[in-house]
N, C-alpha and C positions, 0 to 999 in steps of 0.2 A: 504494500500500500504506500500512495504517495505519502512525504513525509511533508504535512505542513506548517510546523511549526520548530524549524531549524532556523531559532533567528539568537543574536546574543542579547542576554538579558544583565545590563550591567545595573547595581545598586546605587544610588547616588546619598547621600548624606551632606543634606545643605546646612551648615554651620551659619547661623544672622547673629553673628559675636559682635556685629558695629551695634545690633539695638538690644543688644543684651539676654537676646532669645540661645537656646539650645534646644535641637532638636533630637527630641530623648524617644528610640525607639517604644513600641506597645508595651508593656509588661505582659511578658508570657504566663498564659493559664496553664496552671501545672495541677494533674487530679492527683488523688489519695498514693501515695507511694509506701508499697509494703513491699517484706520481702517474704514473707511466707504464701499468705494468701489474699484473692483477695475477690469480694462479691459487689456487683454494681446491676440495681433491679431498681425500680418505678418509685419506691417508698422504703426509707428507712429503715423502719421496721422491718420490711419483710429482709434486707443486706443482711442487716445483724441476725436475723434468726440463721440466715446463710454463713455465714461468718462464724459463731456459737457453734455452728453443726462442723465444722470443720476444725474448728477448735477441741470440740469433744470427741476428735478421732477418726471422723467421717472422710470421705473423699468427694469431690466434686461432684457425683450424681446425687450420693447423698442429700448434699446442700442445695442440687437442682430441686430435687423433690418436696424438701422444706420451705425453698423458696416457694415454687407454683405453689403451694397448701396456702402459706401466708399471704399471697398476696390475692388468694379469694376473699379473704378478714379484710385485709387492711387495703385494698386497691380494688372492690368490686365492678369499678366501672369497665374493666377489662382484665383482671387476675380471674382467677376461674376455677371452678370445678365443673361446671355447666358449659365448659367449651371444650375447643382443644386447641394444636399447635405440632409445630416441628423442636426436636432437639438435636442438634448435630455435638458429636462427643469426639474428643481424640485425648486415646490414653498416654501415657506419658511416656510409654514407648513405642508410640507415633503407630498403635491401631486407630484406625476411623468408624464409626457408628454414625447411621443415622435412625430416629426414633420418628415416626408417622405418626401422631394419634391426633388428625385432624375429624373433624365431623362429620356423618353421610346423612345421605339422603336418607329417610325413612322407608321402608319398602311401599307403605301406600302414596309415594311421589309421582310426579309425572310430570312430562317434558313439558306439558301444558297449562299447567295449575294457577301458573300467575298469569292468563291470559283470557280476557274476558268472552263473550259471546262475539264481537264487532274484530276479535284481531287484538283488541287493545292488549299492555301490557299493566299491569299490577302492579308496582312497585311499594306499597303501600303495606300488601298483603306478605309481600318476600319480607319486607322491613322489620316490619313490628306487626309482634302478636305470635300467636302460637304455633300461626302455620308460618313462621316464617326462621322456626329452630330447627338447626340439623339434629342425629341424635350424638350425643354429648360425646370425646372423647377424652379429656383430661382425665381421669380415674385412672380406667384402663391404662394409659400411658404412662403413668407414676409407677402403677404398679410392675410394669415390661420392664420400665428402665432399674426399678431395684431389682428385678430377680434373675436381670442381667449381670448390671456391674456396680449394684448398691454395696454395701460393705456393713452400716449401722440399725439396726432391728428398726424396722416398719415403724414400729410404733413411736418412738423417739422422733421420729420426719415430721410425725402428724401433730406431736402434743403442742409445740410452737401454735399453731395456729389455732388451736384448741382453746390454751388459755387466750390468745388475742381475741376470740370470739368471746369468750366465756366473760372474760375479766375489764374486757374492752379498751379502746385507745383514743386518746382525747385529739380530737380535732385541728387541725390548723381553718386559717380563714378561707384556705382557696375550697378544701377539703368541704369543709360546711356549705358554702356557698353552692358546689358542685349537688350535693346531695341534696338542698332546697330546690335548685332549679330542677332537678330529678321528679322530684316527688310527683307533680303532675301527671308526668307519664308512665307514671310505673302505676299509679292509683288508674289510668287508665285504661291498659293494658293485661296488667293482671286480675285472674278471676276472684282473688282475694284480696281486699286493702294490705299490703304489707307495712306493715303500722311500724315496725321500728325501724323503716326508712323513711315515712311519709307523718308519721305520728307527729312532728314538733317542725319548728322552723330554727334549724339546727345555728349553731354560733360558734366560733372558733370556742379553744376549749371543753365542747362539751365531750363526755362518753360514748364510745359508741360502742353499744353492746349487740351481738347477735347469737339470742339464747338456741335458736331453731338450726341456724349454721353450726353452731357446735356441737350437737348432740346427731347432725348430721355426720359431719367429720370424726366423731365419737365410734359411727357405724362403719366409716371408712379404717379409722385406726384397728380395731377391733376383727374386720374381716375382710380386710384388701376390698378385691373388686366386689364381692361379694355384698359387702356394704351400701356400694352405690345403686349398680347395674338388676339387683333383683330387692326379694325384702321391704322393707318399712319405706326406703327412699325410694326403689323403683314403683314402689304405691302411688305415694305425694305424684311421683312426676306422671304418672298414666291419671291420676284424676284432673291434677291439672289439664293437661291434653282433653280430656272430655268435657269440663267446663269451658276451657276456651276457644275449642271446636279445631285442638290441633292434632297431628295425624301419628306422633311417635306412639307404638305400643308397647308393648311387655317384649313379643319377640324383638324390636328392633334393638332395648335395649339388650336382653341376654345374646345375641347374635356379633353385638359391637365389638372387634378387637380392634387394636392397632398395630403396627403392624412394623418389622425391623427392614429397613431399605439400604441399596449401597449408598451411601453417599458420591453428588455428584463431585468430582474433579477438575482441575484445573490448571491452567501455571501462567504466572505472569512476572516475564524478566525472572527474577531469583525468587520469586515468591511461589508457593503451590495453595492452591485455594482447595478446601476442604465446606462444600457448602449441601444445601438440599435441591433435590430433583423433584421432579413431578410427583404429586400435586401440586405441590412450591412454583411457580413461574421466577420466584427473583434471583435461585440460584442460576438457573441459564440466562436470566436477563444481563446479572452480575456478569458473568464468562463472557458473554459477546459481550459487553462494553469492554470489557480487557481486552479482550481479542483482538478488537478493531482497533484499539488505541497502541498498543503493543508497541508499534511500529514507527508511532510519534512521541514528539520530544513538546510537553505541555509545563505552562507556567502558569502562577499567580501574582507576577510580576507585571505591571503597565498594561499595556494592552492586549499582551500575550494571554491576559485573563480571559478577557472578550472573547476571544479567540478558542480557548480553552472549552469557556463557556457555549459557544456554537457547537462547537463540534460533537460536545455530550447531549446536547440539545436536537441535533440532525442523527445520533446514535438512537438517542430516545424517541422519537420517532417511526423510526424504522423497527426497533426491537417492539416497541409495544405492537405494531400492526401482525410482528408473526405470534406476539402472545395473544393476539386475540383465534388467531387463525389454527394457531398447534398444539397448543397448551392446554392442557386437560391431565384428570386422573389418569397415570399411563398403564393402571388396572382396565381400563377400559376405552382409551383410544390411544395407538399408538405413535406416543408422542417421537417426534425425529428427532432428540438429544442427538448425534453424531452430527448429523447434518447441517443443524443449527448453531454448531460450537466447529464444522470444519472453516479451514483458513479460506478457502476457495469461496465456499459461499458468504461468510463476511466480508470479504474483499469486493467479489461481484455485487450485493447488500449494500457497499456503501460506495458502488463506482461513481453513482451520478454526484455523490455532494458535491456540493461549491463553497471552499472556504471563508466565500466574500457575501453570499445569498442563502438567506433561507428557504428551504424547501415547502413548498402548501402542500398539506398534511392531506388534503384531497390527492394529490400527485402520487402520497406515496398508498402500496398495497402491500401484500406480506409476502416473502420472497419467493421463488420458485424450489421449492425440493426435489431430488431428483430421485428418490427412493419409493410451536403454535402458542359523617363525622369519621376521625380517625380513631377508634380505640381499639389498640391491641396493648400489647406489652413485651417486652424483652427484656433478660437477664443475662449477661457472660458472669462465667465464675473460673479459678483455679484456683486451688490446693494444694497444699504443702509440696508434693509430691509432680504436680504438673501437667495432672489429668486436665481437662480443659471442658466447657460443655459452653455453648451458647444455644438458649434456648430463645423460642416467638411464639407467644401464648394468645390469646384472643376470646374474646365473644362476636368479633365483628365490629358493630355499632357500638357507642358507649351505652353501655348496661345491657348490649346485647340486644334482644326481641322485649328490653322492657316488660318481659315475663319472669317476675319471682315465683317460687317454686310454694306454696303456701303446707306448712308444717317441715318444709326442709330447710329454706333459707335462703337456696338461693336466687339464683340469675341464669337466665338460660340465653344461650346465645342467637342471632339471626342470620347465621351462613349460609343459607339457602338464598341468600340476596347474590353470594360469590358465585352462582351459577348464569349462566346465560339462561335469566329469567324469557327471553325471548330476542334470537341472532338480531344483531347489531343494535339492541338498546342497551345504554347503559347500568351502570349498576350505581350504587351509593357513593361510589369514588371516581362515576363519570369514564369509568373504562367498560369498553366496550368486548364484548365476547361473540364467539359463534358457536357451530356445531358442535368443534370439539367438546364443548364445556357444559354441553345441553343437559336437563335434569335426568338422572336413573336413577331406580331402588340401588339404594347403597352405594352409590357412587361417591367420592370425595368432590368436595366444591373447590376450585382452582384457586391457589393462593396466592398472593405477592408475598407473603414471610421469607426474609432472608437471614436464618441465624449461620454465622460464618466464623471459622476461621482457619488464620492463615501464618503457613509456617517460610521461614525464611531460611534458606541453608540446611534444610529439611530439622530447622528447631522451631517450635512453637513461638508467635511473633504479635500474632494478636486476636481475641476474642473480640464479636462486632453480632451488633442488630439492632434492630429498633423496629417500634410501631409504627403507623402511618399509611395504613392501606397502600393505593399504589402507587404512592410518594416511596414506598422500603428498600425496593433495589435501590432506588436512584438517590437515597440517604445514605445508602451504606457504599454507595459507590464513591460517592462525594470524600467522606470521611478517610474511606483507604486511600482515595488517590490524595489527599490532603498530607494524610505521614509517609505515606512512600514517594509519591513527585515532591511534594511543597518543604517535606521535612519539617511537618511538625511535631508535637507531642500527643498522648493523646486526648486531653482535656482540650488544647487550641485547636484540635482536629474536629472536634466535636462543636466547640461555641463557634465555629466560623455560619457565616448568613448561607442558607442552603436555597438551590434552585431548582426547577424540577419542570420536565416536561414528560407528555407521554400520549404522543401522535391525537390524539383529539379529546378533549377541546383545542385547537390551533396554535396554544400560546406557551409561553415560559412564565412558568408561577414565580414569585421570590418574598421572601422572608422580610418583614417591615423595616425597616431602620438601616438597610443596605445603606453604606453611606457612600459609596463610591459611584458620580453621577454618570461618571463620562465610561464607566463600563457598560449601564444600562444603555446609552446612547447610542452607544458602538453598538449593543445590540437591535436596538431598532432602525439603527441606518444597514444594517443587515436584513431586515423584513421581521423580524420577531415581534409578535407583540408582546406584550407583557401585562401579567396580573398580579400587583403586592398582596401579599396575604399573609395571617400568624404564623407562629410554626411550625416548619417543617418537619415532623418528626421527632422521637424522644431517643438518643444512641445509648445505650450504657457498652461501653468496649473496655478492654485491658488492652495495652503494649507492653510488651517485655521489653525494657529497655539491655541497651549493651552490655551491662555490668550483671544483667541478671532479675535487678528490683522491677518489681511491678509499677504501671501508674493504671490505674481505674479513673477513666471518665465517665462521669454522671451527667446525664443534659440538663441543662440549667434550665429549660424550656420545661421542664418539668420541676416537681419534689424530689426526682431520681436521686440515689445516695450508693456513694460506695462505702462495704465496710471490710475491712482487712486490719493484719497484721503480722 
């Protein structure tokens, strides 16, 4: 591929000593530096209970497990047991695991369900409410990964979150505010008032206790999957389904497993990328953006940004038009990973750009083969020892289907929106799908999750994800190429303004407060439009620095927290 961006990028340092000024570089953000371990998730609480677990002996999946448990307590708007997600794991002596236990379809689904009498499509009904949950697979997935490569008894994972429910955790103001503006829609949606979310008009400091979720997780600690999937809890959630006219049943849930997959691969320059495969769409999103860039020489220097900037913009683009087109459960249509990640077809894929114009998103289509709100969450952790796990957890929507689980506690998620409710209408993140991704009994709904990581000199180098629907590859893209092109940290990798496109809607989204004008300018004397907008996504990553010590980034766009030591 042509190389366009072979230009010299020299630093200048202008000294104004006549008027008494000095111009004193940024002060670098530097995240949490441990040398043992070190855990970086959505909310405090749930770090440290990850942190504690590994402190008392455990190993990274361990502290995986404790973390997803806590942060159904203390982060329900997207922490979960009523969802699911991908884990990608590499042990310390550099085995790779990947862990499936995303959500399916229910057997009484069908390709048509969100589609009216006229053709129309539904979006309303995939969203919120009862029909619009897959059936659950976090449980299941906690329990795979410890009878894998767990190391500390089941029950010690669970009790953390047990007392957080039980004993409860006092509020911040964002926290309170978020569960007030909630309440509406959860008093709406569920066939029962859940009163100790909606009961009061919450205020920083106050308690939050959840007596129902505890004696839930009581059942899980007690009898593994056993607890969730049949018994007292798979009661609560089959009545619920009948009062709110939703379709999961008793077989759907004792039927649910998840399931152990290769992990997908990769390399870029000295680095090998270690990410998830289909159902995930962001691990091969992640791979062709390396892929194609491979080849060129990218800066965040002067205009070389702009420039930068385009070119992941005219990537994103094109990658998303063959995600809409290939990309699917590869249980059930056969996705072309080889094809889509060969040098041949990315190269041909990105013949037409123009480094100087951008492309109308109408122009582009998805290649030729020759043989497809934001609430989630993400954790990376490491361990004494070096095990590594970066996990992407979800309900979908914030709080999910807005369906609490009434005598259980919880929150059930809306993945069924992740399907191609109906070829080329959008979904809730405005990405568009087709065939491949059509509804079936038990099929997984197509993800953007991208938990990753990535070793350098075949040594573990960095733990990476984040939430943000299908803004995740193009987060996690941003942040790698940030430490490995830009050389930075991983805390400066993470606060930097994120940008994000993805072939239609037509434009480059970007993060409010960008303060640098004349990049955006550059952009739109290129044809880009542009649309500012909040946050981009929430990163929690590690980098192993040179010497060995860790730094854990936490995104400041959130409460996210690292805790190590």
């Amino acid at each position: 591929m042509k190389n366009y961006f072979c230009k010299e990028n020299r630093c200048v340092v202008l000294f104004l000593l006549v008027l008494g000024y000095s111009c004193q570089p940024k002060e670098k953000a530097i995240g949490l530096l441990a040398e043992n371990a070190i855990v970086v998730s959505a909310h405090p609480l749930a770090s440290k209970v990850g942190k504690d677990i590994i402190q008392e002996g455990g190993n990274a999946v361990d502290a995986a497990i404790a973390v997803q448990m806590a942060l159904a307590v203390v982060y329900p708007q997207a922490g979960n047991i009523g969802g699911g997600g991908f884990m990608v794991i590499r042990e310390s002596e550099g085995q790779y695991h990947s862990l499936d236990y995303r959500e399916k379809a229910p057997l009484a689904a069908s390709r048509d369900m969100y589609i009216d009498e006229n053709g129309d499509a539904l979006p309303e009904k995939s969203q919120n409410g009862h029909l619009a949950s897959g059936v659950p697979g976090s449980v299941d997935g906690m329990v795979k990964a410890h009878e894998k490569l767990g190391s500390m008894e089941w029950a010690k994972l669970i009790n953390p979150a047990i007392r957080l429910a039980e004993e409860g955790f006092a509020l911040s103001e964002n926290e309170a505010a978020y569960f007030t503006r909630a309440s509406e829609n959860l008093k709406k949606y569920s066939s029962v008032d859940p009163i100790q979310f909606t009961g009061k008009a919450w205020k920083a400091g106050d308690v939050f206790k959840q007596v129902q979720l505890a004696n839930t997780l009581k059942l899980i600690r007690d009898k593994g999957r056993a607890g969730f999937y049949s018994g007292e809890v798979a009661d609560y959630i089959i009545a619920e389904m009948e009062r709110g006219g939703g379709i999961i049943s008793l077989e759907d849930l004792e039927k649910y497993e998840s399931t152990w997959r290769e992990p997908l691969t990769g390399s870029y320059k000295d680095f090998n990328i270690i990410t998830m495969g289909p159902p995930s769409s962001g691990g091969l999103i992640i791979l062709q953006m390396l892929g194609i860039m491979e080849n060129d020489q990218v800066s965040n220097q002067g205009e070389s940004y702009a420039e930068y900037l385009h070119l992941k913009t005219e990537m994103e683009r094109r990658i998303f038009a063959d995600r809409a087109a290939f990309m699917a459960d590869s249980d059930f249509y056969p996705v072309p990973v080889d094809e889509l990640l060969d040098d041949s077809y990315l190269s041909q894929r990105f013949s037409n750009f123009d480094p100087q114009k951008a492309t109308p998103s109408d122009l582009i289509m998805e290649g030729k083969i020759l043989s497809m709100s934001e609430e989630t969450t993400h954790f990376s952790i490491v361990d004494k020892e070096g095990n590594a796990v970066s996990c992407t957890t979800t309900l979908n929507g914030g709080m999910g289907s807005k369906v609490m689980v009434d005598g259980a506690g919880f929150l059930l998620n809306n993945e069924m929106d992740d399907f191609s409710i109906k070829p080329g209408f959008p979904n809730m993140f405005g990405v568009l799908g087709g065939e491949a991704n059509k509804i079936e009994p038990e099929k997984r709904m197509l993800s953007s999750m991208t938990p990753t990581i990535i070793e350098k000199n075949n040594e573990l180098f960095m733990v990476v994800g984040t939430p943000g629907g299908s803004t995740i590859p193009t987060s996690v893209f941003q942040v790698v190429v940030n430490v490995i092109e830009f050389g930075m940290g991983m805390q400066e990798a993470i606060n930097e303004k994120r940008f994000h496109s993805q072939w239609k809607p037509d434009q480059i989204s970007f993060e409010k407060d960008f303060e640098r004008e004349n990049i955006l300018e550059s952009l739109r004397n290129k044809g880009h439009e542009l649309s500012e907008r909040n946050g981009i996504g929430r990163v929690d990553a590690i980098l192993v620095l040179e010497d060995g010590i860790m730094e854990g980034g936490a995104d400041p766009r959130g409460m996210d927290a690292a805790s190590g030591y």
